[in-house]
C-alpha positions in Angstrom: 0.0 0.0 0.0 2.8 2.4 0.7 4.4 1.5 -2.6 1.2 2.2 -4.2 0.9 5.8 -2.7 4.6 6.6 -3.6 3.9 5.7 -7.4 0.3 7.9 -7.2 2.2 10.8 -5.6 4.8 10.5 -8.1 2.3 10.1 -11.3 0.7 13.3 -9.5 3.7 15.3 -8.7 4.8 14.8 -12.6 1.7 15.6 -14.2 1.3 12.1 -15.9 -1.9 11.6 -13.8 -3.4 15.2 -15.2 -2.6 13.9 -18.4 -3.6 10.5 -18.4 -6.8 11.6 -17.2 -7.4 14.6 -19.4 -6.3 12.0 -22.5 -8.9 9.7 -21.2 -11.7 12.0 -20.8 -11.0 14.0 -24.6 -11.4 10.0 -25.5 -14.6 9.8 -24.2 -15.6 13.1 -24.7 -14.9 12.8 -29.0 -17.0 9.1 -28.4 -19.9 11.4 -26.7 -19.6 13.8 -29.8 -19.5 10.9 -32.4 -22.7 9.4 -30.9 -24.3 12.9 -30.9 -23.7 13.0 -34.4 -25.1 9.8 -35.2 -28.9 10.7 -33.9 -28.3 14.1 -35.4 -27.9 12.1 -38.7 -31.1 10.4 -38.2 -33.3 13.2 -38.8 -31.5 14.2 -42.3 -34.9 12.9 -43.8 -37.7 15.2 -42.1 -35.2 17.7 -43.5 -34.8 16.5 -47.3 -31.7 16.2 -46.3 -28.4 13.8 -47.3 -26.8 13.0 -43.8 -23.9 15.1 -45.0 -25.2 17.9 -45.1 -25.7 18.4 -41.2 -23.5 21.2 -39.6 -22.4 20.1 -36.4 -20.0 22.4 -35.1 -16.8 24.2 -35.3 -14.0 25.6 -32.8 -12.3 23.9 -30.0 -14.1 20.7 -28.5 -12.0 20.9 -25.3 -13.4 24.9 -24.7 -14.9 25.9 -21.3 -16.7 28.6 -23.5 -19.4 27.8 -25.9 -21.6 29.7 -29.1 -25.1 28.3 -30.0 -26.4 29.9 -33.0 -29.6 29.3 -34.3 -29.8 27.0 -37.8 -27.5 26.8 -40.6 -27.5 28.9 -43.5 -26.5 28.2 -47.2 -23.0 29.1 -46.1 -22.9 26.8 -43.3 -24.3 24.0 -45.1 -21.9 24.4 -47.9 -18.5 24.3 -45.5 -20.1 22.3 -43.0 -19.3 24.8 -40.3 -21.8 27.2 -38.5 -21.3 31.1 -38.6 -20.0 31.2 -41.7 -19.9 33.4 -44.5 -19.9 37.0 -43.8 -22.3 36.4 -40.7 -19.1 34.2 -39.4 -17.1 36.8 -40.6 -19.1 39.0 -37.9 -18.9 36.8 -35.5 -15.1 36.4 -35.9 -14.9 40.5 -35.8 -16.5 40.1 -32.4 -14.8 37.2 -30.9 -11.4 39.7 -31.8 -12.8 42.4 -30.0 -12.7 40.4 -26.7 -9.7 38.2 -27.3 -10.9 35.3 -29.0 -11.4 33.3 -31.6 -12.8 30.0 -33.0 -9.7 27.8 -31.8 -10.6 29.2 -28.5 -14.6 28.5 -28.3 -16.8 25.5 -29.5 -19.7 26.6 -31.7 -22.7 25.1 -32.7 -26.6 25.5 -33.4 -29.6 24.5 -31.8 -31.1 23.3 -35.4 -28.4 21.1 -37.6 -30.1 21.2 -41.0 -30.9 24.3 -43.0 -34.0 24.4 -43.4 -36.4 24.9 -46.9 -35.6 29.0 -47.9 -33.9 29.3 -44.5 -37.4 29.5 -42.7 -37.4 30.1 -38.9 -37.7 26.6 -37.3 -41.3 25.2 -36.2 -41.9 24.4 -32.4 -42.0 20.8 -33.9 -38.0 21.4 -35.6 -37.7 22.7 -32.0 -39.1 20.3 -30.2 -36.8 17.9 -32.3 -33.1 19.4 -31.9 -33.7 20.2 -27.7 -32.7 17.3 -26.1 -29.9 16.7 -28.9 -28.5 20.4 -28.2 -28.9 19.3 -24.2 -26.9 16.5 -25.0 -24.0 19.0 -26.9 -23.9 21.0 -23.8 -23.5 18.3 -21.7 -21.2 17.0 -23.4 -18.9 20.0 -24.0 -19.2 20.7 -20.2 -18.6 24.5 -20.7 -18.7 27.0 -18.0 -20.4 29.7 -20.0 -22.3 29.8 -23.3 -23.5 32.6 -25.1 -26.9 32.2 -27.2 -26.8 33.7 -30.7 -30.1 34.4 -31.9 -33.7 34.6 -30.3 -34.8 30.5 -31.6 -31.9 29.3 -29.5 -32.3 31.7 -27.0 -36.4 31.0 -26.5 -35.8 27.4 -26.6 -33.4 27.3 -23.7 -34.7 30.0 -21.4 -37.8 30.3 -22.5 -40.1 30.6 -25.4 -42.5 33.3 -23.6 -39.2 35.8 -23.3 -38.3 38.3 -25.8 -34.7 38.5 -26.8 -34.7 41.9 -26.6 -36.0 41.5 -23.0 -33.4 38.7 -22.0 -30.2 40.2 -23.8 -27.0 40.8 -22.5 -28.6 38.9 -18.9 -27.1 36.3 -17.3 -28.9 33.3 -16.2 -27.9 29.6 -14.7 -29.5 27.0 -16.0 -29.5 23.6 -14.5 -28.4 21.1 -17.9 -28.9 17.6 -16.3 -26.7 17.1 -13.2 -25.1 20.8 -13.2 -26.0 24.6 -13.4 -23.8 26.4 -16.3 -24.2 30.3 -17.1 -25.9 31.1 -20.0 -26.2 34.9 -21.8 -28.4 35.5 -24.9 -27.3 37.8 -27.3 -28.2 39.1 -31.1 -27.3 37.0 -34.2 -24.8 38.3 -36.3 -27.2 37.5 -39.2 -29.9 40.0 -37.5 -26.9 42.2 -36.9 -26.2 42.4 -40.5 -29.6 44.0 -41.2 -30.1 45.7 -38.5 -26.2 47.4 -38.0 -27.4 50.3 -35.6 -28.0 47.2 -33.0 -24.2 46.3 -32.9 -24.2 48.8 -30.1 -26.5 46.6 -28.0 -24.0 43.6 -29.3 -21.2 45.1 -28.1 -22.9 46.1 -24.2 -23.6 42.5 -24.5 -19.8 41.1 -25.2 -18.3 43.6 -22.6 -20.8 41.9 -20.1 -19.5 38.4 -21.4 -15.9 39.2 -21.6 -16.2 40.3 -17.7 -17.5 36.8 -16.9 -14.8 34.9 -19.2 -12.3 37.2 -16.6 -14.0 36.5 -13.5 -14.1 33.1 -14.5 -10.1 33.1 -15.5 -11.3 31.7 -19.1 -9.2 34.7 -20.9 
């Protein structure tokens, strides 16, 4: 038993146990994702869709900060990457401003498929993605996520708020077994038509950046 302790202490003092364990948990985690992707696949045909042609996510899987968007666009589709085109252009503008960037945050959408002339999703296509973006979450395990967009925003806080009323707030949701803090925030897509928002944007990434510091994620 002494032995035994000597070669843990030694394993921990060298930081072969961190990395062991981190190793083993990024193997699991990438299963998770992989399993994730799989049931996301499944519902390529209420979409018209080839299983392909689902956009799953972009950024750094190991991030403690995460982006949900809303759905895919022809861009997004296309690369099969979310925020991209000049709305991810945007987005990468205003990661810059507060010191980030996509190697440094995991991105996805609530809704994987595009949908049919980029329609806003049903409370059925809703009702559909939830417990898969649930899953994504818990999987990720981050310690704060922003919400891009009011569908994803709705869907997670609650469908009877407004973005404009929940903007640039901070709330802590329980996602199964833990509480993570979540902020909603405008699309870069509705920020594209509607530029004299970016001001409200920019309150609302100044409040997120003072989080990432508090938090010692930056």
């Amino acid at each position: 038993m002494h032995i035994n302790k000597n070669i843990l202490d030694f394993y921990q003092s060298s930081g072969l146990y961190d990395r062991v364990i981190l190793r083993k948990s990024n193997i699991e985690n990438k299963l998770t994702l992989i399993n994730l992707k799989t049931k996301i696949a499944s519902l390529a045909s209420f979409y018209n869709k080839n299983k392909n042609q689902a956009v799953f996510s972009d950024g750094n899987e190991n991030s403690k900060i995460m982006i949900i968007g809303d759905m895919p666009g022809v861009s997004d589709e296309i690369k099969k990457k979310p925020f991209s085109g000049d709305a991810g252009e945007l987005l990468d503008k205003m990661l810059l401003a507060i010191n980030l960037d996509r190697n440094k945050v995991y991105l996805t959408n609530i809704i994987n498929y595009r949908l049919e002339d980029n329609k806003k999703p049903s409370e059925k296509d809703i009702q559909k993605f939830l417990p898969l973006i649930i899953d994504h979450i818990s999987i990720i395990n981050p310690k704060v996520v922003l919400l891009m967009g009011a569908v994803t925003s709705q869907a997670l806080i609650g469908k009877e708020n407004s973005i404009s009323k929940i903007r640039g707030k901070w709330f802590n949701l329980k996602i199964k077994n833990k509480f993570i803090n979540f902020m909603p925030t405008l699309h870069p897509v509705f920020l594209m038509r509607q530029s004299e928002q970016k001001k409200l944007a920019w309150e609302d990434l100044k409040r997120f950046y003072n989080k990432l510091v508090s938090e010692k994620l930056c």
